[in-house]
TIPA-155610 format. One record per residue (C-alpha): x, y, z; residue in one letter. Coordinates in Angstrom, 2 decimals. Each point is the difference from the previous one (the first is absolute). Layout:
<rs>
(r (X; Y; Z); "A")
...
</rs>
This chain:
<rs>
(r (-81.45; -21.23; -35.28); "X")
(r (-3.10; 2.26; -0.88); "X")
(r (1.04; 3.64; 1.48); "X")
(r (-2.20; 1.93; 2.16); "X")
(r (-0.30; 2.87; -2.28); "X")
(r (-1.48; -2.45; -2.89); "X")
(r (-2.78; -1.81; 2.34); "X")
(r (-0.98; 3.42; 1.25); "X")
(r (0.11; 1.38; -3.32); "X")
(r (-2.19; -2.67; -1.42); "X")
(r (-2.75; -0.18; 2.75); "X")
(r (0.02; 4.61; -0.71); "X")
(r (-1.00; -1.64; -3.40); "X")
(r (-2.40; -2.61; 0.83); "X")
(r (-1.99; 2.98; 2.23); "X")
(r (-0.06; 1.91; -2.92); "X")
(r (-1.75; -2.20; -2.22); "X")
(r (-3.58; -0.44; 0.72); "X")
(r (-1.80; -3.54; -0.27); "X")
(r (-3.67; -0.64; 0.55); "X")
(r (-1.05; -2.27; 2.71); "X")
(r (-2.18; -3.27; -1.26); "X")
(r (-3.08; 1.66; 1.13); "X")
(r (0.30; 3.21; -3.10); "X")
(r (0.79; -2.54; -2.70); "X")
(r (-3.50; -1.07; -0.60); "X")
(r (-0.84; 3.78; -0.30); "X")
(r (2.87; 1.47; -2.20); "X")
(r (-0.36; -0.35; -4.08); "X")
(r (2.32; 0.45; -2.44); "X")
(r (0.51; 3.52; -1.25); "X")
(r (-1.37; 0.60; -3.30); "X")
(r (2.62; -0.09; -3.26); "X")
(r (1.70; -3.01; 1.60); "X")
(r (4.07; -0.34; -1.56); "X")
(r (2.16; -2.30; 0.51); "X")
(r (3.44; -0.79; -1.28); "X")
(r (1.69; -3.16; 0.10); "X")
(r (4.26; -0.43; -0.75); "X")
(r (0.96; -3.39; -1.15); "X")
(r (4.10; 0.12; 0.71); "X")
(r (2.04; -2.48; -1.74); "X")
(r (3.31; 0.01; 1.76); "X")
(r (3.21; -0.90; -1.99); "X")
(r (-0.73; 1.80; -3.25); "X")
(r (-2.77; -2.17; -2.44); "X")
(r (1.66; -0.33; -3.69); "X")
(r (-2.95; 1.95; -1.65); "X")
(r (1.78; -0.79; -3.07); "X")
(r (-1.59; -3.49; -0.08); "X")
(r (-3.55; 1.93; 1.80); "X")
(r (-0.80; 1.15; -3.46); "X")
(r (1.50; -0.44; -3.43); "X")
(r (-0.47; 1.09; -3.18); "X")
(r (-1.22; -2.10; -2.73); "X")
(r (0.76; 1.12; -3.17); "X")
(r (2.68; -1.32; -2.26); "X")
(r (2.46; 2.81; 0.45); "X")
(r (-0.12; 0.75; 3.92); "X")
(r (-0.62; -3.66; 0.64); "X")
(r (3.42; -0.69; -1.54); "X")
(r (1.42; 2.30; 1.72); "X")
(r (-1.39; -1.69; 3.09); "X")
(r (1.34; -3.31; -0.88); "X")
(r (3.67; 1.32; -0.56); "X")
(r (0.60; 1.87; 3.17); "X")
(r (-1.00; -3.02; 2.16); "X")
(r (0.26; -3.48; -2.01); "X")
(r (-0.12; -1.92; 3.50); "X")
(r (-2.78; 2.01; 1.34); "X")
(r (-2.44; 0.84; -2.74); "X")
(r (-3.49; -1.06; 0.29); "X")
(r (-1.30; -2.08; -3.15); "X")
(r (-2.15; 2.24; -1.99); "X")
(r (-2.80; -2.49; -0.33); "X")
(r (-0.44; -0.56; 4.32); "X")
(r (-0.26; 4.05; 0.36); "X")
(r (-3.72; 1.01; 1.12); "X")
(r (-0.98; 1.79; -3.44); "X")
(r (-1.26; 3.84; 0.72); "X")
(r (-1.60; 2.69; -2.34); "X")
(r (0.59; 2.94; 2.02); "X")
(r (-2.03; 2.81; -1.04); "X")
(r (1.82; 2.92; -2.07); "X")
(r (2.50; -1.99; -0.43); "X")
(r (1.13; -1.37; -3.52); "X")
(r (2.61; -2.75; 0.90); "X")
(r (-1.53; -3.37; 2.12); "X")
(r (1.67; -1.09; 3.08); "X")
(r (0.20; -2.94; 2.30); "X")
(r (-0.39; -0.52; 3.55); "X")
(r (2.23; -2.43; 1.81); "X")
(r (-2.06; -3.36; 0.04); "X")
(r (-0.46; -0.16; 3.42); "X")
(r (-1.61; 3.78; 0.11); "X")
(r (-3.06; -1.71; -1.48); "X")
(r (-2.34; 0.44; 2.68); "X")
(r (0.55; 4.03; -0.83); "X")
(r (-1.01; -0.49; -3.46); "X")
(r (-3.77; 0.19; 0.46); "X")
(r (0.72; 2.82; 2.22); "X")
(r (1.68; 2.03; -2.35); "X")
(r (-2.20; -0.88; -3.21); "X")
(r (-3.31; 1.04; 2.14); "X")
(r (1.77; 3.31; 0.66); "X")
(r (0.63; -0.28; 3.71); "X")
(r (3.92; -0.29; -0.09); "X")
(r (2.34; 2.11; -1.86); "X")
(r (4.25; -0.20; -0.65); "X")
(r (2.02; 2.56; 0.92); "X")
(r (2.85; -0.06; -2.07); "X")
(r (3.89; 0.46; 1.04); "X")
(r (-0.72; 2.15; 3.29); "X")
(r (2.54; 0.72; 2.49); "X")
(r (1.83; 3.01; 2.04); "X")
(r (0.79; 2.77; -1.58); "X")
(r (1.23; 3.72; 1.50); "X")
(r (-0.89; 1.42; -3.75); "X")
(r (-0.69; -0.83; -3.46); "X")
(r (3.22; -2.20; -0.90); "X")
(r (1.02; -0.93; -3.63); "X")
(r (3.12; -2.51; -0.07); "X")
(r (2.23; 3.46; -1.83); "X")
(r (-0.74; 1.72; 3.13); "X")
(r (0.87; -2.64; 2.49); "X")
(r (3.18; -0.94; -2.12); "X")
(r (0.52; 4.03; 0.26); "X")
(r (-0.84; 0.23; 3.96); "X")
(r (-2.33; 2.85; -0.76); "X")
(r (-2.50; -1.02; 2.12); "X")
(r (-0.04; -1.48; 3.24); "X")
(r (-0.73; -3.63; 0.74); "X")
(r (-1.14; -1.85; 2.72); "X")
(r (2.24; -0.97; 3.10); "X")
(r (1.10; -3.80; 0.01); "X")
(r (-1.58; -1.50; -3.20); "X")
(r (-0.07; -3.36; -0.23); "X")
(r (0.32; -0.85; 3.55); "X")
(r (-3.09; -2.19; 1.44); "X")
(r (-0.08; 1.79; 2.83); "X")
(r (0.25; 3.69; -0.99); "X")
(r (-2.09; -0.70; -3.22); "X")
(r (-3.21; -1.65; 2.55); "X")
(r (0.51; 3.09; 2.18); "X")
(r (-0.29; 2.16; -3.19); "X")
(r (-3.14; -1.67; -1.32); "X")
(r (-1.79; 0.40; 3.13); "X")
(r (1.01; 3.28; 1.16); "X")
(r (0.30; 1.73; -3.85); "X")
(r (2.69; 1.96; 2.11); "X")
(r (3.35; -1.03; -2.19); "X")
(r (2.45; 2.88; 0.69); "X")
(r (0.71; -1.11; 3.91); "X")
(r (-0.77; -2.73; 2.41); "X")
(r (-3.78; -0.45; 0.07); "X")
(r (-1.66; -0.12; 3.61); "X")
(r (-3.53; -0.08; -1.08); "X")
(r (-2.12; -1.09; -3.20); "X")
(r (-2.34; 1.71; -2.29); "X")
(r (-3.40; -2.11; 1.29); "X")
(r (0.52; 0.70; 3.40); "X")
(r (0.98; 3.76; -0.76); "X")
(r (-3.83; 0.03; -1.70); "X")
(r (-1.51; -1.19; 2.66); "X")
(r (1.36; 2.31; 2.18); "X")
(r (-1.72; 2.83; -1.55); "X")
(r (-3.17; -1.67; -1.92); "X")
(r (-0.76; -1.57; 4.15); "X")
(r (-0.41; 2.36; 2.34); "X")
(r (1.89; -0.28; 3.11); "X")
(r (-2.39; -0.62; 2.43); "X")
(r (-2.40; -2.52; -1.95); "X")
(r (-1.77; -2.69; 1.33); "X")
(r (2.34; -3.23; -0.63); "X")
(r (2.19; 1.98; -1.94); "X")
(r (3.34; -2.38; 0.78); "X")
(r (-1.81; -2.66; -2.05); "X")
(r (0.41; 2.09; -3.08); "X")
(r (3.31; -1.14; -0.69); "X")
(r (-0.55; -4.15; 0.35); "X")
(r (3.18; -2.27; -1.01); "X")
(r (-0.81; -3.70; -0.81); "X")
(r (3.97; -0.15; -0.51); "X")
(r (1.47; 0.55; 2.91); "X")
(r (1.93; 3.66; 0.01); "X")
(r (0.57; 2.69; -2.88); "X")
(r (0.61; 3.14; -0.61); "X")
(r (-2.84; 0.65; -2.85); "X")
(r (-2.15; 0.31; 2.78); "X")
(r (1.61; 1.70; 2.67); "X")
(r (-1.21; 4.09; 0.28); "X")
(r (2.69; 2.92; 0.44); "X")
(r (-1.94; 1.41; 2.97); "X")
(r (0.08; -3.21; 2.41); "X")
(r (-2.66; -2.57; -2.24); "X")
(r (1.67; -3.52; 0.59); "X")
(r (-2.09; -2.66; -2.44); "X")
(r (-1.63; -2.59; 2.53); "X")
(r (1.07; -3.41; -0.62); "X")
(r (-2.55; -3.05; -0.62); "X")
(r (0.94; -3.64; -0.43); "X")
(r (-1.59; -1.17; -3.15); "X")
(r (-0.98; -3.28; 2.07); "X")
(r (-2.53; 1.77; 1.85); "X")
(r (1.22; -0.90; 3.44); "X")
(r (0.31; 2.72; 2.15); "X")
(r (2.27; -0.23; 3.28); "X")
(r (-2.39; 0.09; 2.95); "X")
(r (-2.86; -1.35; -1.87); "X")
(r (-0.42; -2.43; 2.97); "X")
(r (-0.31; 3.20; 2.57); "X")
(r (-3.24; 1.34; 1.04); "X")
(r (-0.47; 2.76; 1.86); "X")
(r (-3.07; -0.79; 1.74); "X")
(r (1.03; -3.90; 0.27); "X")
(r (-0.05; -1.67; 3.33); "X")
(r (2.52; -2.69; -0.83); "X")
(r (3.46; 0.16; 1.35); "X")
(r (1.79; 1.44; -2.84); "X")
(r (-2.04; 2.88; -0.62); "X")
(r (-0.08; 0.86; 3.77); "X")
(r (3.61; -0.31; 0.35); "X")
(r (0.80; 2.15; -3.13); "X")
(r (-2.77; 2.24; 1.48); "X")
(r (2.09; 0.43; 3.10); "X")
(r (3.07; 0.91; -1.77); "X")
(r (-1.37; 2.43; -2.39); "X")
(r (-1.88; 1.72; 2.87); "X")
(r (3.55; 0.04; 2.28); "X")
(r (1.21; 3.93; 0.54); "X")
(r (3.58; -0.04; 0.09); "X")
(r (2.07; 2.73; 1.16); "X")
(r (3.33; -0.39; -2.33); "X")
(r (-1.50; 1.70; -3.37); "X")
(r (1.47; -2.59; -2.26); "X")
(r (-1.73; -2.93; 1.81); "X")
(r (-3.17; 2.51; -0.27); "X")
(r (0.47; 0.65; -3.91); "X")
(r (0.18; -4.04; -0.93); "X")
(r (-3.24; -0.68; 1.86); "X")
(r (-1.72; 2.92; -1.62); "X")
(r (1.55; -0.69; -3.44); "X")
(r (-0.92; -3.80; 0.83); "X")
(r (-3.68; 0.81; 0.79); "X")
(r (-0.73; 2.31; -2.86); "X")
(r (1.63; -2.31; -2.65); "X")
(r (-2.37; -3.05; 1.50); "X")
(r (-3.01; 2.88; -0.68); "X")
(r (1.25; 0.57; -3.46); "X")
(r (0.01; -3.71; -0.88); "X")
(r (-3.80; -0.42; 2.04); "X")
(r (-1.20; 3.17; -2.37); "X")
(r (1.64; -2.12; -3.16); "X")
(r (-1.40; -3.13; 0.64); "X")
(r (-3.29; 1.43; 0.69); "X")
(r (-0.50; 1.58; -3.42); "X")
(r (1.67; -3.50; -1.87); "X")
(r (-2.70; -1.63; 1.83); "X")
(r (-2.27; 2.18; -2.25); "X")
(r (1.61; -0.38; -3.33); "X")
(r (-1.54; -3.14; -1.59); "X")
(r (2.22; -0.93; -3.16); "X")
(r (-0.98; -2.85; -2.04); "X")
(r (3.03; 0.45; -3.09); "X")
(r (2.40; -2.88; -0.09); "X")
(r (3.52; 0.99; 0.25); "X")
(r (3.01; -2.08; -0.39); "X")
(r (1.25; -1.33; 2.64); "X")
(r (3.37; 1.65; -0.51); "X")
(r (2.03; 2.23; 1.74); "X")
(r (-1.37; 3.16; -1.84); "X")
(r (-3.08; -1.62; -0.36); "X")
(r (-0.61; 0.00; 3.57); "X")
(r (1.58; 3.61; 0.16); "X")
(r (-2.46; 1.87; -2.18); "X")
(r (-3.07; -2.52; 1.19); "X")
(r (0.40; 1.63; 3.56); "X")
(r (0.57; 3.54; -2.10); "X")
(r (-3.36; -0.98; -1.58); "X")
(r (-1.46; -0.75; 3.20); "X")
(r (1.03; 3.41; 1.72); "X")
(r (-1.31; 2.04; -3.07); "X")
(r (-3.43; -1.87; 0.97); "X")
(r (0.49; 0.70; 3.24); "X")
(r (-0.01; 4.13; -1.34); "X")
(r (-3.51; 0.64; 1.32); "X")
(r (0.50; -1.06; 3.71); "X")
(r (3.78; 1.82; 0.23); "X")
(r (-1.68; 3.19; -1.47); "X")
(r (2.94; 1.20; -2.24); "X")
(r (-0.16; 1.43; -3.34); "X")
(r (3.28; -0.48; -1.18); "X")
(r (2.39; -3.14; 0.92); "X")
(r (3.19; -1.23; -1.69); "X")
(r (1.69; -3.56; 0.09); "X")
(r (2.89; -1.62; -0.32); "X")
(r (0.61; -3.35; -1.34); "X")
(r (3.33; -1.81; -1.41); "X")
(r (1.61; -3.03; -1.59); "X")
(r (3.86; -0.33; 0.08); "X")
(r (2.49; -2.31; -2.03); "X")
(r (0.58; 2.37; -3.22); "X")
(r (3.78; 0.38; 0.09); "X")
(r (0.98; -2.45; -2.28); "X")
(r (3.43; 0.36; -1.22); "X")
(r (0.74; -3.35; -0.07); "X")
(r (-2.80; -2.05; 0.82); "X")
(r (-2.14; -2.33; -2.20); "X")
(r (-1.97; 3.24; -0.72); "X")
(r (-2.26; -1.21; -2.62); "X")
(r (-1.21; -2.44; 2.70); "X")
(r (-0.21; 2.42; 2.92); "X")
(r (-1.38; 3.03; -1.69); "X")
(r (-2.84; -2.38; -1.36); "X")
(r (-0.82; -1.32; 3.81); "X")
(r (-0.05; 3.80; 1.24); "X")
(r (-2.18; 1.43; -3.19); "X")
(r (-2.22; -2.96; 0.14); "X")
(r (-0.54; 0.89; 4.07); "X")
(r (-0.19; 3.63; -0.45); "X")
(r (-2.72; -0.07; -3.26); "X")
(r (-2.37; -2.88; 2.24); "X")
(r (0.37; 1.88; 2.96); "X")
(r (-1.06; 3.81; -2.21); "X")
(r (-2.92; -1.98; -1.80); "X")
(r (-1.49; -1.19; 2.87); "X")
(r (0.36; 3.35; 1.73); "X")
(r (-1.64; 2.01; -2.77); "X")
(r (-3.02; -2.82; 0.08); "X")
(r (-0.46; 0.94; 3.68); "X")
(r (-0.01; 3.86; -0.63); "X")
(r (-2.50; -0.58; -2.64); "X")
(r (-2.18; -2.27; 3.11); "X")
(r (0.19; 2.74; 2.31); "X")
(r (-0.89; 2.66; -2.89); "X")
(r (2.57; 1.85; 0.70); "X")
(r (2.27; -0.72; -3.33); "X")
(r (-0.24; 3.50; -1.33); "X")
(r (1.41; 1.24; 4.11); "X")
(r (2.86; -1.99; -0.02); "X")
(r (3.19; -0.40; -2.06); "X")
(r (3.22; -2.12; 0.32); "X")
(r (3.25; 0.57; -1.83); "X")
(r (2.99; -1.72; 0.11); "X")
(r (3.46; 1.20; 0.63); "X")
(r (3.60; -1.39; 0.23); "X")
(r (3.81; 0.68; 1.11); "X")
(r (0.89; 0.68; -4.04); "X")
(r (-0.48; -1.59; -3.13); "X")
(r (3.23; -2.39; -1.21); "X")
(r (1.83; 0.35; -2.83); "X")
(r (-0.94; -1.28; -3.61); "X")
(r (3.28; -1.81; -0.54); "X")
(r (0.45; -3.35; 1.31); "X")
(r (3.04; -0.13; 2.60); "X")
(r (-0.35; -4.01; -0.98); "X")
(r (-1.64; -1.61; 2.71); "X")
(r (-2.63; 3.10; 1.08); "X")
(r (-0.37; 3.64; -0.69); "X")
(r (1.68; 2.79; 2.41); "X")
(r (-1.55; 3.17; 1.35); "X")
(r (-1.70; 2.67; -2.06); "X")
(r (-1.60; 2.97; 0.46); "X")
(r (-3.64; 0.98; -2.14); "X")
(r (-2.60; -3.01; -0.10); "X")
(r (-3.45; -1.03; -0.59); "X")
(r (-2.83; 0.20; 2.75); "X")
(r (-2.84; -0.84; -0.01); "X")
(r (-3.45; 1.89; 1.49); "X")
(r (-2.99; -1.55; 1.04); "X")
(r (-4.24; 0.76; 0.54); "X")
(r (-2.69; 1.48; -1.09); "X")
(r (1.27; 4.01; -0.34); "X")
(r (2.96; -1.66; -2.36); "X")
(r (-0.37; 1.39; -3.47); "X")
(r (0.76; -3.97; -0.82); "X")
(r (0.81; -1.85; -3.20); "X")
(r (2.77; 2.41; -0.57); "X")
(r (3.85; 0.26; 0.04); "X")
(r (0.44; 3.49; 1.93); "X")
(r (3.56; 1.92; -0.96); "X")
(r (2.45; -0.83; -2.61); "X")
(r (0.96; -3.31; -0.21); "X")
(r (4.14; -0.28; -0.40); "X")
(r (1.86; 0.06; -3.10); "X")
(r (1.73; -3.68; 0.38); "X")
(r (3.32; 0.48; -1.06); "X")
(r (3.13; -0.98; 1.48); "X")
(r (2.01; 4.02; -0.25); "X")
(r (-3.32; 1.57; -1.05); "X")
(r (-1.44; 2.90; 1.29); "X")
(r (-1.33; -1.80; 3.01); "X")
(r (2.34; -1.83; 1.19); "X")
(r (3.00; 1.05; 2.13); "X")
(r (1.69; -2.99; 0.20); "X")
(r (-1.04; -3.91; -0.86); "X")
(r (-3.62; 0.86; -0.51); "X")
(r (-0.04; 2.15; 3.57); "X")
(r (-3.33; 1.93; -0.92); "X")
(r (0.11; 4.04; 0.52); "X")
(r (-4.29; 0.26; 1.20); "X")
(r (-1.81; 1.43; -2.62); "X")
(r (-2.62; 0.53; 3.08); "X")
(r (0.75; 1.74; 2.91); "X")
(r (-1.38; -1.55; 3.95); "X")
(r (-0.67; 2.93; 0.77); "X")
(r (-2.64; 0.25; -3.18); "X")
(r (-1.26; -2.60; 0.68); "X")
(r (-0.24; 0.56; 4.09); "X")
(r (-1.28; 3.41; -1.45); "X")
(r (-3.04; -2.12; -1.62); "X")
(r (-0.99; -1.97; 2.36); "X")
(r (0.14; 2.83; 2.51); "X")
(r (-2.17; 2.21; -1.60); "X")
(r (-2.48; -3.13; -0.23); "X")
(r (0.51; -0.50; 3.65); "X")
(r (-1.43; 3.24; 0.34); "X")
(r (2.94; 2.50; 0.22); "X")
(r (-0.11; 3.37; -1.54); "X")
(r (2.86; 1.13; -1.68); "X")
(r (1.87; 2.14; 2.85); "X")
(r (-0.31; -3.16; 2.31); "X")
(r (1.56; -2.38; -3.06); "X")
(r (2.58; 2.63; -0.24); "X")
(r (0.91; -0.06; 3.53); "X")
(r (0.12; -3.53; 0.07); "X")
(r (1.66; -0.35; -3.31); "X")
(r (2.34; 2.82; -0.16); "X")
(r (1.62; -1.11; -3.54); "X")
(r (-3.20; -0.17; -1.75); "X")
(r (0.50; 3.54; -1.11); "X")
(r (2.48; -1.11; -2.65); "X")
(r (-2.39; -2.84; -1.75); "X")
(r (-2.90; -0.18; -2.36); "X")
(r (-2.93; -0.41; 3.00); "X")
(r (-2.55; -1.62; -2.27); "X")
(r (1.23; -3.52; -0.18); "X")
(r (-3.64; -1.13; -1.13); "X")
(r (-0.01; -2.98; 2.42); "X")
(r (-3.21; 0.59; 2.01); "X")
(r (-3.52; 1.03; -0.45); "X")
(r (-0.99; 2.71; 1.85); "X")
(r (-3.60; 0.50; -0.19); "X")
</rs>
């Protein structure tokens, strides 16, 4: 059962967060220098080794060795021509739909990224001179580490939600729709000083859409009557206030949808639906008055050890690059491509050696980042030197990152609009890395 102390502490929370009534929407506007982030989790660790491979002879063959049941044939790979770079690669064939993206400079790579507490070469790992993060390899641990970029203890907040709570002022106008989940709960999104990310379904039905408050049928009178009840026990007290200011939040919601005309086709996928109702919500930006707003969206199914993971990992890319396509196509509708920019994340990357059915868990992969402030067409970080006992690997192909998260948090923070003492607070390990990852245009 819910305990007192958690209702009560909830409702302090609710009071603390200011919504505007229906009647200030149609005079708020968005703030000028609109930002807006957008995570794209894939739980269960995506095999990034079959994301992007290389194409030459040489690298190729090593490619084909290390996984003879899972390589991709070279002739399906999506051919690209990143720029600075003198070797081709291929996307996986079902990342097509990014293609166009990336070639018009509007998505970029970011190659072999992961946690980090330093700078780690495999001499110094194999030497423990440097210390690692707690709990590689597990899903769990690894998620919380990717969200939070806290990986030397038990993470109880995540680096979005820790921005917000110092680029949004306490205080502002609609302020606990900064944080918006289309996923259901995460910790990317939840703040360090009592931010909680507010949760949307991505069907677009909200739960007392069939309640008005200045209805005359019987429903809305009788849940009238109980919302307007004073009870003396304060627990009874704290549900019907927490009850009537969550049905306010959803009436303030589904006032500025109502707004937000979209006419993009998405897929009508799981993600698809997901980042249409993100897409929606950024549209709705004028009418909820906010200048900065992050989301959270997410796709499961990636730990395949021993799956049929040629099969599943080409369902899940083929969802995830219609899904990103289509949501670029509606920043560029609302003209707001160049405010907005989603990047993908996952548990870890798996390891380069086939275990004979599937691949096993990893550490460094590739991600991908997404809009109009991407410095796209590119390959961002050093790509992995793909040898089985090289100097990247640790272990059957287990990647050391070549790319810290917190550089590339770092980057997409300062884009956000955070000066380098806030990135530092929220990104207390930055210190140690290169800060110019050269992901994002900042003008």
């Amino acid at each position: 059962m819910i305990q007192r102390r958690t209702v009560l502490q909830a409702a302090a929370l609710a009071a603390a967060t200011p919504f505007a009534p229906l009647s200030v929407l149609a005079q708020t506007t968005g703030g000028s220098g609109y930002r807006a982030l957008v995570c794209l989790f894939m739980f269960g660790g995506n095999d990034a080794n079959n994301l992007l491979v290389p194409t030459d002879d040489t690298r190729y063959g090593q490619y084909q060795r290390a996984r003879p049941n899972l390589a991709l044939s070279r002739n399906a790979l999506v051919p690209l021509a990143p720029g600075g770079t003198p070797n081709g690669y291929g996307l996986h064939p079902a990342m097509a739909p990014m293609k166009p993206l990336f070639d018009a400079g509007q998505a970029a790579l970011v190659a072999n990224v992961g946690p980090l507490m330093a700078p780690t070469t495999k001499q110094q790992m194999q030497s423990r001179s440097v210390p690692l993060p707690i709990n590689l390899y597990s899903h769990s641990d690894q998620q919380a580490a990717w969200q939070s970029a806290l990986v030397d203890a038990p993470a109880r907040n995540g680096w979005g939600g820790r921005l917000l709570e110092r680029l949004v002022a306490s205080g502002t106008q609609n302020r606990g729709y900064c944080a918006v989940s289309v996923a259901g709960g995460n910790l990317w999104e939840t703040g360090d000083r009592g931010l909680s990310p507010y949760r949307v379904s991505s069907s677009g039905d909200f739960g007392f859409d069939f309640y008005d408050p200045a209805g005359t049928d019987a429903l809305s009178v009788a849940i009238n009557g109980v919302l307007g009840e004073a009870r003396s026990d304060p627990f009874e007290q704290t549900w019907l206030n927490l009850m009537g200011r969550s049905i306010e939040n959803q009436r303030v919601l589904s006032g500025a949808l109502d707004a937000a005309a979209l006419t993009t086709t998405f897929p009508n996928t799981g993600l698809g639906r997901q980042l249409q109702m993100a897409a929606r919500l950024i549209g709705a930006r004028g009418a909820l008055g906010l200048s900065r707003q992050c989301f959270f969206a997410s796709i499961g199914g990636f730990d395949t050890h021993g799956d049929d993971q040629l099969q599943r990992q080409n369902e899940l890319l083929g969802e995830i690059a219609g899904a990103v396509a289509a949501f670029h196509a509606a920043t560029v509708e609302l003209g707001v491509a160049r405010e907005v920019t989603l990047f993908t994340g996952s548990d870890f990357g798996r390891t380069f050696a086939s275990n004979g059915a599937g691949s096993d868990h990893g550490w460094g992969a590739h991600q991908w980042a997404v809009g109009g402030a991407v410095r796209g067409g590119r390959i961002v970080g050093r790509f992995q030197e793909l040898a089985i006992g090289g100097p990247d690997d640790v272990g059957q192909g287990v990647w050391i990152p070549s790319v810290a998260l917190d550089q590339l948090g770092g980057e997409l923070a300062r884009w956000f609009g955070a000066d380098t003492a806030l990135i530092d607070e929220v990104f207390p390990r930055l210190r140690y890395f290169d800060r110019e990852l050269g992901l994002m245009n900042f003008a």
